[in-house]
C-alpha positions as CSV (number, residue, x, y, z in Angstrom):
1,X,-6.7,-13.0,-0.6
2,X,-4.5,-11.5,-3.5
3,X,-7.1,-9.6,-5.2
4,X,-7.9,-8.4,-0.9
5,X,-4.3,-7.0,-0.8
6,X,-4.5,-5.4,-4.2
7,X,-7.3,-3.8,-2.8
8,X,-5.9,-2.4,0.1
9,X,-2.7,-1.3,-1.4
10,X,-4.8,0.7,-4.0
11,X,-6.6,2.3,-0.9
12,X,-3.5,3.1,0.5
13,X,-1.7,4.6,-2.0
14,X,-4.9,6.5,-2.4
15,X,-4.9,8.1,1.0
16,X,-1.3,8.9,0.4
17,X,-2.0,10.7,-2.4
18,X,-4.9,12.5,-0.7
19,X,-3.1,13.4,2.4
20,X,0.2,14.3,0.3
21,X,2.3,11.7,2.2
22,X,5.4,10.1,0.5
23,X,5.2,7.2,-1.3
24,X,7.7,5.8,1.6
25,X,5.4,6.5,4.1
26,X,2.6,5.3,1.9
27,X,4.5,1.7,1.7
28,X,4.9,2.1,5.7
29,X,1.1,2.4,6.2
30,X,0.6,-0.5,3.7
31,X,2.6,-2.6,5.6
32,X,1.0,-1.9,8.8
33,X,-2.2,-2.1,7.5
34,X,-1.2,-5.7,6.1
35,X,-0.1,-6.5,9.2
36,X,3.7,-6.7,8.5
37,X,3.0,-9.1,6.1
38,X,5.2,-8.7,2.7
39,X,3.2,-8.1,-0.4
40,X,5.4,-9.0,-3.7
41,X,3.2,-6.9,-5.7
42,X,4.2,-4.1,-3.7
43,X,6.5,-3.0,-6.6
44,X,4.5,-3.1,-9.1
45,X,1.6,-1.3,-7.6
46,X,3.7,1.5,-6.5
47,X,4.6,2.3,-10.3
């Protein structure tokens, strides 16, 4: 499940790069994405 949400954040972050969104908004679509669930690795991705 971890190495599922590690995953998804990369993706994410990886649109958000690739549309030019913030990396606010990027954290918004994780979370939705995630379905409101809190990732703690969320800060360490986002470096």
């Amino acid at each position: 499940m971890r190495l599922l949400q590690q995953l998804v954040a990369i993706a994410a972050v990886a649109f958000g790069g690739a549309t030019g969104v913030s990396a606010a908004q990027g954290n918004a679509l994780r979370t939705l994405i995630l379905g409101g669930h809190r990732v703690h690795t969320t800060a360490t991705l986002s470096q």
